[in-house]
CHARMM internal coordinates of N, CA and C (Angstrom, degrees):
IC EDIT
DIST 1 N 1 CA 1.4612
DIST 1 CA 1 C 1.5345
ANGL 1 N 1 CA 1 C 110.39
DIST 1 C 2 N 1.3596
ANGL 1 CA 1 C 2 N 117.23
DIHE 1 N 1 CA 1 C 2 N -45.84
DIST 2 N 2 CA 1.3951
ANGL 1 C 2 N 2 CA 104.38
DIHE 1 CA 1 C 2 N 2 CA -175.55
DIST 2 CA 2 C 1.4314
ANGL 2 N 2 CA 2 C 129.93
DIHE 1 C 2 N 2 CA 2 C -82.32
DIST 2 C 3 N 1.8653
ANGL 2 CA 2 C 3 N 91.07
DIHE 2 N 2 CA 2 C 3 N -26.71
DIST 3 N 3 CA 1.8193
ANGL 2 C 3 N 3 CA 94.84
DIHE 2 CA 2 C 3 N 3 CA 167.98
DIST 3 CA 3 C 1.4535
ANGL 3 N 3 CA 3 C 120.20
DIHE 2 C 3 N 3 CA 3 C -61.08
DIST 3 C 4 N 1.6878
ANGL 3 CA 3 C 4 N 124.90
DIHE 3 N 3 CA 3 C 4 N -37.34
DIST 4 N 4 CA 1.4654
ANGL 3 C 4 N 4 CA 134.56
DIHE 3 CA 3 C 4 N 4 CA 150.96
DIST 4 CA 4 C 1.5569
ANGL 4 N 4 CA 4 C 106.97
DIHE 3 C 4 N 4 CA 4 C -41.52
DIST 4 C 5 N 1.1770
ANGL 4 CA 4 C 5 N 138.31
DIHE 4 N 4 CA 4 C 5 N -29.90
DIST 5 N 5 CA 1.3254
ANGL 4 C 5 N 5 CA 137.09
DIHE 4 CA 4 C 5 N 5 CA -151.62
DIST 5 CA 5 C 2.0622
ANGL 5 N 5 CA 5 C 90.20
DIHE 4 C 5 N 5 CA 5 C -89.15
DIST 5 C 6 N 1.6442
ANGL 5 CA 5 C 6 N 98.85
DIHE 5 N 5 CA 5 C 6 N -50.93
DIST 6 N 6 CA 1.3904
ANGL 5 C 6 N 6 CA 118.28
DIHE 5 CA 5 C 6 N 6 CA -175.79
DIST 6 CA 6 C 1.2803
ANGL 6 N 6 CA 6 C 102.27
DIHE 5 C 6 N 6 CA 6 C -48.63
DIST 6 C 7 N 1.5332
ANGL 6 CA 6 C 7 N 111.49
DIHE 6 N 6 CA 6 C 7 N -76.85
DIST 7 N 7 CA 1.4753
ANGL 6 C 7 N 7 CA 138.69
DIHE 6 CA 6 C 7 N 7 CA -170.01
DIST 7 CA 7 C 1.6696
ANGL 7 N 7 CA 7 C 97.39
DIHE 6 C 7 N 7 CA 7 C -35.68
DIST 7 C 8 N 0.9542
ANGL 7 CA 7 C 8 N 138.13
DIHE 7 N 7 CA 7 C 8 N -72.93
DIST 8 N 8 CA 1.6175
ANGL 7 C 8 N 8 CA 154.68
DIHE 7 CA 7 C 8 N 8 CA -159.75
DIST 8 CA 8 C 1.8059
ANGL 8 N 8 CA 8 C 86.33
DIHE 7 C 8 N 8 CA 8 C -67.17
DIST 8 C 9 N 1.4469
ANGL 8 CA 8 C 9 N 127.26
DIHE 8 N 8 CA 8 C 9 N -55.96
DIST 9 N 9 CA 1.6479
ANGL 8 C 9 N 9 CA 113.47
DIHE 8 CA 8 C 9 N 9 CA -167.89
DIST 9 CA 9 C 1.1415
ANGL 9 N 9 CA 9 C 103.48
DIHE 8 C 9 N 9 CA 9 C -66.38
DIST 9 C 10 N 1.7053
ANGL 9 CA 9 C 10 N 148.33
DIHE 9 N 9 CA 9 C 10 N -3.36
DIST 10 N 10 CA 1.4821
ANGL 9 C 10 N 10 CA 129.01
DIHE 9 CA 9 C 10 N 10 CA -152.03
DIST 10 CA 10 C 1.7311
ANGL 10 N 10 CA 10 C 74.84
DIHE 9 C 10 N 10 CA 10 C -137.27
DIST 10 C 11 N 1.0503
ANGL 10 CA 10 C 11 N 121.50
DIHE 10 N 10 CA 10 C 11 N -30.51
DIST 11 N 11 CA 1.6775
ANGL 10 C 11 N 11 CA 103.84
DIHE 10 CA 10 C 11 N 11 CA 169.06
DIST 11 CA 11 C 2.1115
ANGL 11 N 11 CA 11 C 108.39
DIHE 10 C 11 N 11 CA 11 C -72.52
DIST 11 C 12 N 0.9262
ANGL 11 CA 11 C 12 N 118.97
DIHE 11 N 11 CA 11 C 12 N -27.69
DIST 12 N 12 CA 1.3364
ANGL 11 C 12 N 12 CA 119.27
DIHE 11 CA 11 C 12 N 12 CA -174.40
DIST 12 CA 12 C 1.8672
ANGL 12 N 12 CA 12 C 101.19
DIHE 11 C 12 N 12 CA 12 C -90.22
DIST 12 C 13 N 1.4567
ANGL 12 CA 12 C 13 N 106.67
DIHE 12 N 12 CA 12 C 13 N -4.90
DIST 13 N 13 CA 1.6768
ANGL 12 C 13 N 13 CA 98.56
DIHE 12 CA 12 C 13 N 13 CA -174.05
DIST 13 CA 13 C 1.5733
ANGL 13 N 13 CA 13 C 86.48
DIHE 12 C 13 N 13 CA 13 C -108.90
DIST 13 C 14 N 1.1482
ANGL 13 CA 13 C 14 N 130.05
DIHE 13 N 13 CA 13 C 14 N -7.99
DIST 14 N 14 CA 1.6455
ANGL 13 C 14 N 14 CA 105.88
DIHE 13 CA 13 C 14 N 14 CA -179.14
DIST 14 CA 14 C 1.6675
ANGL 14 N 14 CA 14 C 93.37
DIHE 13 C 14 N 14 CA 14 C -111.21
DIST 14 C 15 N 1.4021
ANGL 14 CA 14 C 15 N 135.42
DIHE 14 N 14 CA 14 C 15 N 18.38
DIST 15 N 15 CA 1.2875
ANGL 14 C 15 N 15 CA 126.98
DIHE 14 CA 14 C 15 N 15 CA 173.55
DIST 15 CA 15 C 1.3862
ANGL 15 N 15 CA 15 C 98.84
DIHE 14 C 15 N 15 CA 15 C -105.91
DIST 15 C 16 N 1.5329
ANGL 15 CA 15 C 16 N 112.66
DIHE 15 N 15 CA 15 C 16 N -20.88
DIST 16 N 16 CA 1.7223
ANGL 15 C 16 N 16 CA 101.34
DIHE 15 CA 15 C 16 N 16 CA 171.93
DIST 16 CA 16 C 1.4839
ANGL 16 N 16 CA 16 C 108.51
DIHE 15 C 16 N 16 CA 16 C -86.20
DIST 16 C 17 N 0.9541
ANGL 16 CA 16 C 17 N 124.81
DIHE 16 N 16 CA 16 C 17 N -12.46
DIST 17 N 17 CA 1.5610
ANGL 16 C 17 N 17 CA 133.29
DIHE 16 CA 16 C 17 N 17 CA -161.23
DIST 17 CA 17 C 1.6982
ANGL 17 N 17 CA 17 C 90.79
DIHE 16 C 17 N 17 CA 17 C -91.29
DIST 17 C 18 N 0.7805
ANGL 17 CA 17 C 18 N 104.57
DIHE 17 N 17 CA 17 C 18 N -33.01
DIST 18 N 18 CA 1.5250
ANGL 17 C 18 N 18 CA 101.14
DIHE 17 CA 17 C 18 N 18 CA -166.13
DIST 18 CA 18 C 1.9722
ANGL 18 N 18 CA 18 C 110.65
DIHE 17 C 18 N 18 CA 18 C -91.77
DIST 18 C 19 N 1.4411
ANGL 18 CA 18 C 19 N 92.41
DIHE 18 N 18 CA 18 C 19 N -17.03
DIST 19 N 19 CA 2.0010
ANGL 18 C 19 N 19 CA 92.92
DIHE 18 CA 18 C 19 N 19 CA -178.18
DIST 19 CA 19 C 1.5619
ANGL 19 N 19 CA 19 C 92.23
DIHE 18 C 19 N 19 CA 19 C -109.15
DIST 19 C 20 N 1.5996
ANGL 19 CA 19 C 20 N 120.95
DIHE 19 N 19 CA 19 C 20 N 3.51
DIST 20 N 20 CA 1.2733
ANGL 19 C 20 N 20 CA 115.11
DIHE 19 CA 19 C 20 N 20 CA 176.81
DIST 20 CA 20 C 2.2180
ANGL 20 N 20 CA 20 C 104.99
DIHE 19 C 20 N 20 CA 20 C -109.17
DIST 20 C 21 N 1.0479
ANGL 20 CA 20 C 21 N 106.22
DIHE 20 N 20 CA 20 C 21 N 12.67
DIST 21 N 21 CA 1.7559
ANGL 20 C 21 N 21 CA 131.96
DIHE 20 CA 20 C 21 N 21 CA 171.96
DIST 21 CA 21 C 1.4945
ANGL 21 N 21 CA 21 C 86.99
DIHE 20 C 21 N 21 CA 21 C -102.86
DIST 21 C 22 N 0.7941
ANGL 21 CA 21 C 22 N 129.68
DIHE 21 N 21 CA 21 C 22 N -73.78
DIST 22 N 22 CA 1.4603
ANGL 21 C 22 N 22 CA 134.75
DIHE 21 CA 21 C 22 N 22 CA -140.81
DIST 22 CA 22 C 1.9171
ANGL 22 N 22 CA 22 C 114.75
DIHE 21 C 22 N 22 CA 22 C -70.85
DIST 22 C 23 N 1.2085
ANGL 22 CA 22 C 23 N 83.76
DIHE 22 N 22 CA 22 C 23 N -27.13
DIST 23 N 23 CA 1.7892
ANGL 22 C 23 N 23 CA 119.60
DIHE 22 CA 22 C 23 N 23 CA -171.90
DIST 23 CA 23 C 1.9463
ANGL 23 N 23 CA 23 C 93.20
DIHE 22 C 23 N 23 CA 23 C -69.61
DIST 23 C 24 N 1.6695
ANGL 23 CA 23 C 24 N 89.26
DIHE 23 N 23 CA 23 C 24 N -61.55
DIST 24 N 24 CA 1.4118
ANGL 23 C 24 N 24 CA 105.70
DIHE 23 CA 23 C 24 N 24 CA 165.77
DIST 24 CA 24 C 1.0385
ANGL 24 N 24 CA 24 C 135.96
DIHE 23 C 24 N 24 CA 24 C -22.24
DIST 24 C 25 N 1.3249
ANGL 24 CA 24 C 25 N 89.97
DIHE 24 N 24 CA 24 C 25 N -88.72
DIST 25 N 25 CA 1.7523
ANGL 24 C 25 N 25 CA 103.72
DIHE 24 CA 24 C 25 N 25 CA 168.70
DIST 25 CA 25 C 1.5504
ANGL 25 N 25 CA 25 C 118.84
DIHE 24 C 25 N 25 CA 25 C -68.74
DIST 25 C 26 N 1.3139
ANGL 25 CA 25 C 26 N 123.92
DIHE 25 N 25 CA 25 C 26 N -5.15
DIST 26 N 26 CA 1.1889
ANGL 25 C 26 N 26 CA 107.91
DIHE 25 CA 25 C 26 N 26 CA 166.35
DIST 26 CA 26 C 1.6651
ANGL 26 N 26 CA 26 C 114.92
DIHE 25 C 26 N 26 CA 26 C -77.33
DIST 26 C 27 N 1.4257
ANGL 26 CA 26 C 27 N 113.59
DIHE 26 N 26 CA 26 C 27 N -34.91
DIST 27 N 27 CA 1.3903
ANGL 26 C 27 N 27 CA 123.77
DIHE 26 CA 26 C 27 N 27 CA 175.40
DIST 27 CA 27 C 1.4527
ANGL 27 N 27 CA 27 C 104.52
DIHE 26 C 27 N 27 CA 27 C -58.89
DIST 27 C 28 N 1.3071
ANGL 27 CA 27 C 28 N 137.70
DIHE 27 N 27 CA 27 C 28 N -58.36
DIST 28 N 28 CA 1.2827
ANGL 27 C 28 N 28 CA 134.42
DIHE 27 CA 27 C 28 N 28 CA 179.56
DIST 28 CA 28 C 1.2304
ANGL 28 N 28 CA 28 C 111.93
DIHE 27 C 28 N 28 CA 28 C -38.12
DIST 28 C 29 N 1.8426
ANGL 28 CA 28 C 29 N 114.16
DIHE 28 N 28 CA 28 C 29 N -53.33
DIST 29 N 29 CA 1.4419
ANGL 28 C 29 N 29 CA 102.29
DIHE 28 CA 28 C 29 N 29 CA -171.38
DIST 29 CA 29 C 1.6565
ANGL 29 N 29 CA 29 C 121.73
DIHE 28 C 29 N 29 CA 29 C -83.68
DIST 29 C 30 N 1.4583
ANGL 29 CA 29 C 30 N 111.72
DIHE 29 N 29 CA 29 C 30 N -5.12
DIST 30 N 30 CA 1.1029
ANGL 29 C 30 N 30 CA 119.68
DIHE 29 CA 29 C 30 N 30 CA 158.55
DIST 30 CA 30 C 2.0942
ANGL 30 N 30 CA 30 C 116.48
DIHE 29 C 30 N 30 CA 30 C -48.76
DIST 30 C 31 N 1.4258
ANGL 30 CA 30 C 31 N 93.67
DIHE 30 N 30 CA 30 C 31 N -54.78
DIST 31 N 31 CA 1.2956
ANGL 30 C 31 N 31 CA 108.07
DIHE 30 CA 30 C 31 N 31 CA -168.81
DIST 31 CA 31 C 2.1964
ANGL 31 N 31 CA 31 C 89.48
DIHE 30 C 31 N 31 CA 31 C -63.65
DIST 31 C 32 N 0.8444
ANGL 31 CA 31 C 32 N 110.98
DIHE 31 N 31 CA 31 C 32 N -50.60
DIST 32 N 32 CA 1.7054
ANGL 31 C 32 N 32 CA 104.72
DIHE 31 CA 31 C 32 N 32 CA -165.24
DIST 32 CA 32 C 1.5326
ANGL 32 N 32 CA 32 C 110.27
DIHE 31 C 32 N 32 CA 32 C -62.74
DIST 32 C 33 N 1.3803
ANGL 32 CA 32 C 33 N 111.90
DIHE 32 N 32 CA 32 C 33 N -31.17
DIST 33 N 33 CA 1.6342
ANGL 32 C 33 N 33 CA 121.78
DIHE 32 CA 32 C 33 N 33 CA 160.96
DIST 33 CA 33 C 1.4328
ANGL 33 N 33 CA 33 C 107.14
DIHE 32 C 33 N 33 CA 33 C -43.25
DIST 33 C 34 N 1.5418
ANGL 33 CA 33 C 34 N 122.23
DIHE 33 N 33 CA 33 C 34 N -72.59
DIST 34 N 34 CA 1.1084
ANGL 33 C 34 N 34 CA 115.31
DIHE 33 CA 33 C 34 N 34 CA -160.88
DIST 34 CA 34 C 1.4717
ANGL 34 N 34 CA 34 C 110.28
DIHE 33 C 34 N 34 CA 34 C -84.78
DIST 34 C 35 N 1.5372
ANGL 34 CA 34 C 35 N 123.39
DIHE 34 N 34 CA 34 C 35 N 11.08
DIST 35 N 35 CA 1.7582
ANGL 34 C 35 N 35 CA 108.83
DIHE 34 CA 34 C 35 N 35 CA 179.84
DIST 35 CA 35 C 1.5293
ANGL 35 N 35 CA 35 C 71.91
DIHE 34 C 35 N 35 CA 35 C -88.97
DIST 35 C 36 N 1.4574
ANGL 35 CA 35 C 36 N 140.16
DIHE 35 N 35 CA 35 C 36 N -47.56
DIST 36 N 36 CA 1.6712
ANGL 35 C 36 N 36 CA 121.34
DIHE 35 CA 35 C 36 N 36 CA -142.29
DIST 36 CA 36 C 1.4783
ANGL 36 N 36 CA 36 C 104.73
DIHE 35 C 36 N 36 CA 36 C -70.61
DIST 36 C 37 N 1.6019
ANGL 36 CA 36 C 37 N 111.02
DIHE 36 N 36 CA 36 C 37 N -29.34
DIST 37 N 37 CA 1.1285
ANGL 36 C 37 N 37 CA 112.14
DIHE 36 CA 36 C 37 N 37 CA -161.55
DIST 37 CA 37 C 1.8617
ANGL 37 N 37 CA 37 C 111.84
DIHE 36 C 37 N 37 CA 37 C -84.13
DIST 37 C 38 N 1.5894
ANGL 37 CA 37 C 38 N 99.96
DIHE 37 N 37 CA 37 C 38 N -23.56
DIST 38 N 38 CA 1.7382
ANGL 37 C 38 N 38 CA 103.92
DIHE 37 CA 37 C 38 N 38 CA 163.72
DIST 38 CA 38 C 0.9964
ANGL 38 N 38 CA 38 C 122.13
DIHE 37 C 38 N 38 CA 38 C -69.47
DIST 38 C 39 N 1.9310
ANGL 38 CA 38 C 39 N 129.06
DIHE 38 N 38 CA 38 C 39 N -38.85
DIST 39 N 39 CA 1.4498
ANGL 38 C 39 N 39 CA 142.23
DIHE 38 CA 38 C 39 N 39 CA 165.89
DIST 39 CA 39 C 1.5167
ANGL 39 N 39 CA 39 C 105.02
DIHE 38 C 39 N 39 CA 39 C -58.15
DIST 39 C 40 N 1.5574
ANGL 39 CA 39 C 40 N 124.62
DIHE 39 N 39 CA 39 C 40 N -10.62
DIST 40 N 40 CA 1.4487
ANGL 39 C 40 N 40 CA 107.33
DIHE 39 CA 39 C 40 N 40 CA -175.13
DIST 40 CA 40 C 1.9182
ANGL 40 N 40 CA 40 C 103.46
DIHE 39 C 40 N 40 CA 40 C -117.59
DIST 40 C 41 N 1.3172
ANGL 40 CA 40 C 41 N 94.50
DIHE 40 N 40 CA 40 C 41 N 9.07
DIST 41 N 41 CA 1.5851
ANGL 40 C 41 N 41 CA 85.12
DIHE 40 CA 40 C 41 N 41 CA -172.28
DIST 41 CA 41 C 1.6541
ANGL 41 N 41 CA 41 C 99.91
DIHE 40 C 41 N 41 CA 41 C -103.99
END
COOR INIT
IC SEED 1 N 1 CA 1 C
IC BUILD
């Protein structure tokens, strides 16, 4: 029961870890869009 308990918390901590990267880097490249696009206007 508790190794299932383990197994399931470190699969549910690298599925947030991974849409909380992604979240990330989507915000970053948001931010690099709009410096190129202010340096080009």
């Amino acid at each position: 029961m508790g190794k299932l308990l383990s197994i399931f918390r470190r699969h549910v901590s690298k599925r947030f870890h991974r849409s909380f990267t992604i979240k990330r880097g989507v915000r970053f490249n948001e931010k690099l869009k709009i410096q190129r696009w202010k340096s080009a206007a």
